[in-house]
Structure formats: C-alpha cells, structure tokens
N, C-alpha and C positions, 0 to 999 in steps of 0.2 A: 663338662659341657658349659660354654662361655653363655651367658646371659645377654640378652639385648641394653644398648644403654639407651633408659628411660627416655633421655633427653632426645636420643635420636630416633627416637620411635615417635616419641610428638611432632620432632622435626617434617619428617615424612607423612604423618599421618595429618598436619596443616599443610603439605603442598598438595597430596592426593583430593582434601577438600576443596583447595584454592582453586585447581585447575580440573576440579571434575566437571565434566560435560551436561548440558542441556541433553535432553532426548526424548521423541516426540515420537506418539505413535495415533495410525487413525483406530479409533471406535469401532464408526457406523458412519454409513455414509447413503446418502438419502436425495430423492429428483425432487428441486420444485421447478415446476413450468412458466411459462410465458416470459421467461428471462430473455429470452432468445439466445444469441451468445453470453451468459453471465461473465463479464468484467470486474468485478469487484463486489467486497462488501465493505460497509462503513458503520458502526457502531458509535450511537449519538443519544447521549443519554438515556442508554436504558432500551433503548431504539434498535434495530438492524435493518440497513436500507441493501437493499442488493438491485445493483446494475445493471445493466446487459445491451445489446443493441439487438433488437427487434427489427421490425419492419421501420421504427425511429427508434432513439436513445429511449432508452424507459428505466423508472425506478420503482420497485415494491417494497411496503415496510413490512415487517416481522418482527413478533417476538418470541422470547425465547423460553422455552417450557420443558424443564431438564432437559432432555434432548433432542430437541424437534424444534422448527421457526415455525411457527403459527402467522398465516398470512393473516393481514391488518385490513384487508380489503380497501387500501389506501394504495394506488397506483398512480406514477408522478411520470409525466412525460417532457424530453429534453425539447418540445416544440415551441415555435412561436408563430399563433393563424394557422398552425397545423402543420406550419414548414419544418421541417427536419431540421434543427441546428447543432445540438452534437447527438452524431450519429454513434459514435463510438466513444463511450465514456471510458477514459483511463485511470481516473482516481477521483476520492473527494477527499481535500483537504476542510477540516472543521474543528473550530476549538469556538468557542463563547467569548462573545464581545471582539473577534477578527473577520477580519471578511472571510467569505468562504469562496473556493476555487472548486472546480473542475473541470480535470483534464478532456483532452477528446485528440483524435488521431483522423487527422481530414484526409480520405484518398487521392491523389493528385493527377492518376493516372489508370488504366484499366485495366492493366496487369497487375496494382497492388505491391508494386517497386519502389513509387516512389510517395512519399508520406509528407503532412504538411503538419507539425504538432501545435496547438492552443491549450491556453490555459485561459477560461471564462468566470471572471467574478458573478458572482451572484446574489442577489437580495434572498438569502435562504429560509427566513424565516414567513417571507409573505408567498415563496415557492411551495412550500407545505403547506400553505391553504389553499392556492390555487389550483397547484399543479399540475401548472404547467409554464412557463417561460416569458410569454407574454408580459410586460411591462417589468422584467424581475431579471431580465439579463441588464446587469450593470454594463460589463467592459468585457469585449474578447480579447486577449495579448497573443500577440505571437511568440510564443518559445524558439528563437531563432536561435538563446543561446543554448538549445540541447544539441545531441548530437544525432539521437532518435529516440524520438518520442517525449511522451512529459506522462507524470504520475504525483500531481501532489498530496502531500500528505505534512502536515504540522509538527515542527520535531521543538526541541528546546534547545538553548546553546547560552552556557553563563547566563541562565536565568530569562534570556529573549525567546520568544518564539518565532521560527522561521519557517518557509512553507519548502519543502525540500521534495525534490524529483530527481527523476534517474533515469539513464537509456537504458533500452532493449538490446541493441545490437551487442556484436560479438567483437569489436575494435574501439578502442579510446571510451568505452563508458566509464561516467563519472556519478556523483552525487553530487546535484547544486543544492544551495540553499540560497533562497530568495527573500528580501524584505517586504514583508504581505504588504506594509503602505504603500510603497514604492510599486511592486508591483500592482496592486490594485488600480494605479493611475497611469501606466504604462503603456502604451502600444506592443514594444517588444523586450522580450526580457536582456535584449542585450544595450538597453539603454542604462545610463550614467547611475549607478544608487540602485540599482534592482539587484544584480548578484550580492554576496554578499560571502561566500566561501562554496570552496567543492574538493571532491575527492576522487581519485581513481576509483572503480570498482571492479567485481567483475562481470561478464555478461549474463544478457537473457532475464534483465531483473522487468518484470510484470508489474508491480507494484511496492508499496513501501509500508511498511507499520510500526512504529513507534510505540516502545515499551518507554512510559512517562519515568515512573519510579524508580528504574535501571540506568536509563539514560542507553538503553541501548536500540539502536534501529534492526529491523528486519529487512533484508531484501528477499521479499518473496519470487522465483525465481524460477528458469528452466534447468535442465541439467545440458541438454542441446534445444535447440533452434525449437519452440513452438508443443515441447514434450519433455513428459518427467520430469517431477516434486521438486525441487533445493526450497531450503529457509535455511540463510545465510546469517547468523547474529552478530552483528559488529557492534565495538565501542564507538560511539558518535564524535566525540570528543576529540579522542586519540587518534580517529580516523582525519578528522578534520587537522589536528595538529600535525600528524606525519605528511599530510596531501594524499594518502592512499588507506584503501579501507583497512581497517584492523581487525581480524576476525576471531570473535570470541569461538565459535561455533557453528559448523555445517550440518542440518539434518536433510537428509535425503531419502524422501518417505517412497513405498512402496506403488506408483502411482504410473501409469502412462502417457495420459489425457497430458493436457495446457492447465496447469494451475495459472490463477490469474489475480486470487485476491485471499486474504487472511488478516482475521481482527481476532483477539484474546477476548476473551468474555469477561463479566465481573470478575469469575473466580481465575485466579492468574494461571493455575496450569489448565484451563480448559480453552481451546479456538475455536475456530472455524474456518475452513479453507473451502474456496469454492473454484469452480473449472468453467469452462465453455463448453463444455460437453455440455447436449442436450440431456442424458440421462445420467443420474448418478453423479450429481454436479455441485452437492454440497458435502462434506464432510467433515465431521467433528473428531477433535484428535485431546488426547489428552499426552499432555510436558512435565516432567520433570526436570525440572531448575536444581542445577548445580552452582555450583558459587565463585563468579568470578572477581 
C-alpha cells in the first residue's frame, strides 16, 4: 500500500485553507417596533442606530447586550419644521473626522416606478443632540451618476477613504466610489472630481458593509426582486482593479422577507441583519470566516 507524499498532502491541505468558504447562519431573530419600514442599520462607536421610514425618516439608538438591542430611548427624526425630508433613508455612510452622508430614495411618481436617488451631507454630530435636521442638513446631492438608487457606506482604497454606493435594480448595477470632499460640495454626483472609480456588480444589492480589516465589501442583497437573504463577499481592490466585482463568497441565508441592512458587531463572526418586515425584523446571525 502506497503512502501519501507528505509534501502533497501540505499542498492540498493549504489550498483547502486558502479557499475555504465564509458561512453564516441566523441565531435568533427578534421585532423591535416603531421602525416603520426598517432600512438599515449602522454601527458607530459602540452605538447601533437602525432606520426605517415611518410616517417620516426616523432613527433609533441601541445597544447591544449579548443578544438583544436595548432601545436608548433616543429617537432621531429625518425632519426639518416637521417637514419630511428624507423619507426613505438608504444608508449612512460614517467614519470620524469625514463628513457624514445619508442616502434617501425620493418617489417621483404614484405608482412607485419611477425614483429620484439623494445623497444628504450632514452636520452629524450636532444631529444627535438635536435630533432632528433643522439647521444640520449641510447639502443635498443628486446621485444622477447611479443607476438606481444610492447606499452610502465608507470603504478604504490604498489607504483613502471613499464613500461607495450601489444600485438596486437588475441591469448594469455597479459600485461607485466617491470622493467625500468632493462630493460634500457638489450638487450632483456626476460633476468633474466626485466619481472617483466603480465596478459591475450584481443585482438587488440593498445596502453596503465594509469589513475594514479584510478589506473586503459586503453587498447585502435580494436573491430576486424585493425578497430572499444574499450576502455577497467581494475583494474591494481586485474588484475595483478588474472593473467587475470579484467574489470571494455568497451566503444565502434561510430567509423570505426584504433584507435591507447588516453591520458585524465588535466580535467579527457575530452581525446583525435587519428586514422591513414589520415583525421579526431584526436577526442576529453568527459567521465563520475562512481564509481568503
């Protein structure tokens, strides 16, 4: 009986490490209310703000206590005088010492066909004592250069930080990335010095999450049109260098709802994914990371 050669058994057994897969499963999964439609969540120091459009844009803080958000009794509303100005919050881009964005998705029409996408700078740190909008919306941009829709969220690229968004739909979605100064002082994002790079992707992406440490982006995702889980892992880099995403890893969790938002916790394999579903709208999933 022939014996394995040593060398080729290492061989194999570094590409089986190299290329083993992420895999991600839920918990528990738990209502909190007054979200209205939950759109996202956003994790900020320690923080968890979760979004949603109500009767206006609204935001709630939370913390996090092994398994459970513990509401803050701190509630942030997207008004100014009361007037509804983003109705529908698509993402918050936020990192310390950059301006801070968030998306929103203006109806254009009454059947809900046709969409007008913004990205709204914001004075965020005087938002959180206020809260609410009033003297603290900086600048609205039009995202003319997306295709549908805006999601921003802060990725890194050779050491810069860029604020990167993504379409919805199900034809020519891409990943931009934008220069935060640049667009900060913009009207629309398809003026001179605001893009800055982008990539194919695929459809149905909701929102965006950047793993810092990795260097890898999440397109958190439908599987079709408005329903069913995808988290999409790509290398940010190599996407951006080929023009089209590069995907480390697809998990496709057990789910039916509209997932809409997902942030990692301190501890790196634990998240949080949250839906639009009225009930049963947040759930906690715990990842095992393989090694790409």
């Amino acid at each position: 009986m022939k014996t394995l050669n040593p060398v080729l058994v290492l061989i194999v057994m570094f590409f089986v490490a190299r290329y083993s897969k992420t895999e991600g499963k839920i918990a528990k999964t738990i209502t909190l209310d007054s979200l209205g439609a939950c759109q996202g969540i956003s994790k900020q120091s320690g923080h968890y703000f979760l979004y949603g459009d109500r009767e206006v844009g609204i935001m709630r803080e939370y913390k996090l206590q092994k398994d459970s958000l513990i509401y803050e009794h701190k509630e942030y509303k997207f008004t100014i005088k009361g007037k509804n100005v983003i109705k529908h919050p698509t993402g918050i881009a936020y990192h310390k010492g950059l301006p801070t964005f968030v998306g929103n998705s203006v109806k254009q029409n009454a059947a809900g066909t046709l969409w007008k996408a913004e990205i709204n700078c914001i004075n965020w740190s005087v938002f959180l004592k206020s809260r609410k909008l009033d003297s603290n919306l900086i600048k609205t941009i039009e995202d003319d250069a997306c295709i549908q829709g805006t999601r921003p969220e802060y990725v890194n690229y050779k050491s810069n930080w860029y604020v990167a968004t993504a379409d919805y739909g199900n034809k020519a979605n891409e990943v931009r990335l934008y220069n935060p100064e640049a667009l900060s002082k913009a009207n629309k994002t398809s003026e001179k010095g605001v893009l800055f790079k982008k990539f194919t992707c695929s459809p149905w992406v909701q929102n965006l999450h950047y793993i810092a440490d990795k260097g890898i982006l999440v397109l958190i995702q439908n599987q079709i049109e408005g329903r069913k889980w995808r988290f999409t892992f790509i290398d940010l880099e190599k996407s951006l260098t080929k023009g089209q995403e590069v995907v480390l890893n697809v998990i496709d969790a057990d789910k039916q709802d509209e997932l809409e938002g997902f942030t990692f916790t301190d501890k790196a394999n634990k998240g949080i994914a949250v839906s639009s579903s009225r009930k049963n709208n947040v759930s906690f999933m715990d990842f095992a990371f393989g090694s790409y």
